[in-house]
N, C-alpha and C positions, 0 to 999 in steps of 0.2 A: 146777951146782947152783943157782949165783944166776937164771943165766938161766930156768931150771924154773919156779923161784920166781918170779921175775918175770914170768912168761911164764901163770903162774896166776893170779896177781896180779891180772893185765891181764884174763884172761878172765872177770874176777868181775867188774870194774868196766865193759867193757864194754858192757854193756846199759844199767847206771844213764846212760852218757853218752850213748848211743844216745836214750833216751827226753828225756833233757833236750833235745837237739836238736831232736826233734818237738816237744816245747814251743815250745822257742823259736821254730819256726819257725810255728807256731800263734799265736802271741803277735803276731809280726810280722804276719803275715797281717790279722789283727784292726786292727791297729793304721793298717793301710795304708788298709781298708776303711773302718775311722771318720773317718780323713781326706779319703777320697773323701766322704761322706756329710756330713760338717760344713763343706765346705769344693766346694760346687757350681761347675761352670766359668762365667762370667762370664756366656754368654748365655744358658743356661738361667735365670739368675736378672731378668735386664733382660724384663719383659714389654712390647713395643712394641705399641701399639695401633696396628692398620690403618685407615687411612682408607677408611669405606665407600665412597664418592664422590668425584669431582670436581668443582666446583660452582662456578659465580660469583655473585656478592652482587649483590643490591638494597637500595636504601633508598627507603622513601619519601617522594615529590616533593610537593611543593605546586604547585597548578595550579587554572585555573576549567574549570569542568563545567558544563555547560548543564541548564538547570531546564526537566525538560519538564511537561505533561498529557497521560497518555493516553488514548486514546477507543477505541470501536468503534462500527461503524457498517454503512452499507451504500451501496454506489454506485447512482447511480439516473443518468436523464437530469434534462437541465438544466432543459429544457422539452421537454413531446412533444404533436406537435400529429396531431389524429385526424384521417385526410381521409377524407372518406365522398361516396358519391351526392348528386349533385342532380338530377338528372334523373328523371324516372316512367319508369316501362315500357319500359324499351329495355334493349336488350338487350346486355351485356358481350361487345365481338368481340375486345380487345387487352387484353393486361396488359405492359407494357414493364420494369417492374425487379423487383426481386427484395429477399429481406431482406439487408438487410449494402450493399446497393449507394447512393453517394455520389450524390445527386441537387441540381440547382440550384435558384435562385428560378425556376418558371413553366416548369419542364420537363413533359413529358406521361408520365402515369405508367400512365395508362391511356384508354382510349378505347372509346363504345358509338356502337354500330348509330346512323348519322345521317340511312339515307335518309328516314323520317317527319322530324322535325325541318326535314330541306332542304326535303320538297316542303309544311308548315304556313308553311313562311319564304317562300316563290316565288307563294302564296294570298297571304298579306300585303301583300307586293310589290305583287300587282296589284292588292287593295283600295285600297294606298295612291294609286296612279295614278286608280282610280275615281273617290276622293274628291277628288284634285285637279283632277280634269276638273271634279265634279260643281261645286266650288266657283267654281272659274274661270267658270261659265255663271252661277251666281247670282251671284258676284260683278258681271260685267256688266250684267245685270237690273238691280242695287241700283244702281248706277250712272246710267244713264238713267233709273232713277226718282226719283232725286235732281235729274237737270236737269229734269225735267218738272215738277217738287211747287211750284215759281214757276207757272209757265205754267198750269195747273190742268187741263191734259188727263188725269190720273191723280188717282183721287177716296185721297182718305187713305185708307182701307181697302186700296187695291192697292201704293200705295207701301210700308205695314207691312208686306206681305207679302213683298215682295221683298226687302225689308229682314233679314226674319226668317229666310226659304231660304239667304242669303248667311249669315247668323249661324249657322246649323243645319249648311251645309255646311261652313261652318269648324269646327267641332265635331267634324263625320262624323269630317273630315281630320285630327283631332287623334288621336282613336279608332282608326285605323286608322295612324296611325303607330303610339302606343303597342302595338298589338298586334305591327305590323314587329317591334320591340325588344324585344318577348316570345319572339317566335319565333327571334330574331340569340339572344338570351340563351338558349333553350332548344338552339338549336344549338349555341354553345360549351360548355354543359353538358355535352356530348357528349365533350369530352378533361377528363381528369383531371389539374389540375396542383400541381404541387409549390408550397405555399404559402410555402416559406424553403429555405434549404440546408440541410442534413442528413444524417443516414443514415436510411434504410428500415430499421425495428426490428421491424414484422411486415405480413404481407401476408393478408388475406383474399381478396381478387379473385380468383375463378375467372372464365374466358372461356365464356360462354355462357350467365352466370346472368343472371338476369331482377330487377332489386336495387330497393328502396323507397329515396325520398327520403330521406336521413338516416341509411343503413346502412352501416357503416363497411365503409373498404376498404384503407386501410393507416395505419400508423401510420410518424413522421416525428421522430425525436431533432433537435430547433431545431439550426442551424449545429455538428452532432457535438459537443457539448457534454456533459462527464459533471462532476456533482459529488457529493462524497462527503460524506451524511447518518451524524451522528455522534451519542452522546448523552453527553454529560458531565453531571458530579456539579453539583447549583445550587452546591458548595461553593467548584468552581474556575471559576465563569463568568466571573466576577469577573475573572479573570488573562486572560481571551481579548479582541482586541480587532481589528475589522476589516482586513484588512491583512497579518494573519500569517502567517507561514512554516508550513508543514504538512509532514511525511513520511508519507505514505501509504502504505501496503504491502499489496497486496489479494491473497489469499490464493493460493498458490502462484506468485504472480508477485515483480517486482521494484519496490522503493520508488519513488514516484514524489512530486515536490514539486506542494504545491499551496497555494490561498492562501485565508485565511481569509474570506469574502464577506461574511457577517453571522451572528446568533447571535440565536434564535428571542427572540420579547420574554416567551416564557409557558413553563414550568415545569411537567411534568406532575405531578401531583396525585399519584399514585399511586408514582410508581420515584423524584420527586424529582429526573427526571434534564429536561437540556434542550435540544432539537436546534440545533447548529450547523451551516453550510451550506459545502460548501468547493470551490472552483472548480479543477477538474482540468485547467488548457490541454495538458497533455502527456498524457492517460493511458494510455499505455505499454499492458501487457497489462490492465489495467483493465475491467471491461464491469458493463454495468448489471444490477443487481441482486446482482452481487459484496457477499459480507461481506471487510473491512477493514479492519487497524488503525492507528490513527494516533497520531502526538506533536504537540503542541504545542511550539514554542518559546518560553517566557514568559521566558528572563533566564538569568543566570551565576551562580554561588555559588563559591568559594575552595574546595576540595577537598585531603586528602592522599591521594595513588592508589599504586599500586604494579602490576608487571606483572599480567594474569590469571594468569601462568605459575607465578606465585608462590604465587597461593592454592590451596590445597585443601583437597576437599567431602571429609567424613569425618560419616559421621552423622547429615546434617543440618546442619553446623555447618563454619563454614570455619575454616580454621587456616592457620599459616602457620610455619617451621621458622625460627626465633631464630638465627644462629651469633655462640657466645660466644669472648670472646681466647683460649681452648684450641681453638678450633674445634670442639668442641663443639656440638650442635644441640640446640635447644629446643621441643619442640610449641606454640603460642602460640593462644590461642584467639583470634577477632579479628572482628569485626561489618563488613559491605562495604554499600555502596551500590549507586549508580549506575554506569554499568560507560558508555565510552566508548572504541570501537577495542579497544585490545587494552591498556587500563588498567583497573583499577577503585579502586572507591571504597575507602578505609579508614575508616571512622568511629567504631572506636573497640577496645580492647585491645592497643594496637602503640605504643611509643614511637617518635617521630619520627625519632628518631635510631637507631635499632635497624636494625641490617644481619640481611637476611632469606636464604635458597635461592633464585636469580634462577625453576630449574625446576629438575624432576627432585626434586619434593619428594616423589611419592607412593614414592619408593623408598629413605625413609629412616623412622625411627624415631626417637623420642622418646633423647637421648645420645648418638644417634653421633657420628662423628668423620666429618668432610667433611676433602680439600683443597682449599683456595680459590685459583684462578684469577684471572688479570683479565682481565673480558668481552673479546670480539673485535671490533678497532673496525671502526664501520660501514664497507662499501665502496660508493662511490660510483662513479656509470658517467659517464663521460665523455659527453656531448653534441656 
């Protein structure tokens, strides 16, 4: 009967225990959950920031930098000298060089037609013999009329006379050399020579032309000589002074050193500018009438430089990437100068002591976070 009882008892209170259970265990559930949520595991809450880069530092050095002027100009010859015709009517049978070709003092450049010439020279010739016969007989006459002009067998009227044929025939004889040496000159006329050493810069001589006295036939760069016509500002002529060291650089070739000669006394009116003159002993690929531009070297000035690798063009504007004691990077705006090898100038926005991105600055961003390195020392090759 108890059992019954008890056995009913239980089946009534069953469910109320049943359901408290699913509470409880709802309860827990909750409980476990808000501890997961209030209480994160260690590395999810540690946010590490990655290093975008790896980098080595520069700072900026103090050093002298050379203070130039630059110019432009044009290459010319040094001196060019025009060889032309002297000779009339004859006729061009040879042309022996060419333009570009290296020629000496007194070389034959060319040569006309000398048979006229030879046979006006071989007429001369034997005029001159005429006249030396002719004189040698008046000469003797004037002679014997000299011993006789005591003795008075020869009346003074005949004495002058033979006096005056000897004097006339000396004269003939002088007349008829001077023509010899017209004709010897009008024959050497006949080769064409090279008045200096040079190069041949142009050639007009065709072979068979018929050329006037005075009409050009080649032209002749003095001893290969080039120098480089510049025009600078009147404001820096002041800084240039005979003597000085020049880098030349003539358009698609390679620089070439040259030296300062002299520096025009007069200032054109109009550009304000003024031609200096600059002797090219080497000129490399050089040729005349090349545009070119040049430096001057006037002097040294103290500089703070830093790698070119370090700066970067952004905008117009150079900058240059700061890293702070967090390692940390800073965009820095920064003003550059003159640029020397593979340094350039700083000249102003950059504390001297500020550690900069040595390279690899275009791949970073204003905050990041770099690793710093230290550079890789130079290696040196054994000799």
């Amino acid at each position: 009967m108890n059992d019954h009882v008890l056995s009913a008892s239980s089946r009534g209170k069953l469910p109320w225990l049943w359901g408290g259970g699913v509470l409880l265990l709802a309860a827990g559930t909750l409980a476990a959950v808000s501890v997961l949520a209030a209480d994160p595991p260690p590395a999810a809450a540690e946010q590490v920031a990655k290093p975008a880069l790896t980098v080595t530092l520069a700072s900026p050095q103090r050093g002298e930098l050379p203070v130039s002027v630059a110019a432009n100009g044009s290459v010319a010859a040094w001196q060019e000298a025009i060889i032309g015709a002297e000779a009339q009517g004859l006729r061009l049978a040879e042309v022996r060089v060419n333009v570009g070709d290296r020629v000496k003092r007194g070389q034959v450049l060319a040569s006309f037609a000398a048979a006229l010439p030879q046979a006006d020279l071989a007429q001369a010739r034997a005029a001159v013999a005429e006249a030396e016969a002719t004189l040698a007989e008046a000469g003797a006459n004037a002679r014997r009329a000299r011993d006789l002009q005591a003795s008075g067998a020869l009346s003074e009227q005949q004495i002058n006379q033979f006096l005056t044929a000897e004097r006339t025939a000396e004269a003939r004889l002088q007349a008829q050399r001077a023509l010899f040496q017209t004709q010897q000159l009008r024959l050497a006329q006949t080769q064409v020579l090279a008045p200096d050493d040079g190069v041949i810069s142009a050639r007009l001589a065709t072979v068979g032309a018929v050329v006037s006295p005075g009409q050009e036939l080649f032209r002749l760069i003095r001893q290969g000589r080039l120098e480089w016509r510049a025009e600078v500002a009147s404001s820096e002529l002041a800084a240039l002074q005979p003597g000085m060291a020049v880098r030349v650089t003539p358009a698609g070739g390679q620089p070439v050193l040259g030296k300062l000669r002299i520096v025009a006394p007069t200032v054109d009116a109009a550009t304000r500018n003024g031609l200096v003159y600059v002797d090219l002993p080497q000129p490399g690929t050089a040729r005349a009438g090349m545009f070119a531009r040049g430096e001057f070297q006037v002097g040294s000035t103290a500089a703070l430089t830093l790698p070119q690798t370090a700066v970067l063009l952004r905008d117009g504007f150079s900058y240059v990437f700061q890293v702070g004691p967090d390692n940390k990077v800073r965009q820095v705006k920064v003003t550059v100068g003159r640029r020397l090898g593979e340094r350039i100038e700083i000249t102003g926005g950059l504390d001297p002591a500020a550690r900069v991105v040595a390279s690899g600055a275009g791949f970073l961003g204003d905050g990041d976070t770099v690793r710093v390195v230290a550079a890789a020392p130079a290696v040196t090759t054994a000799k």
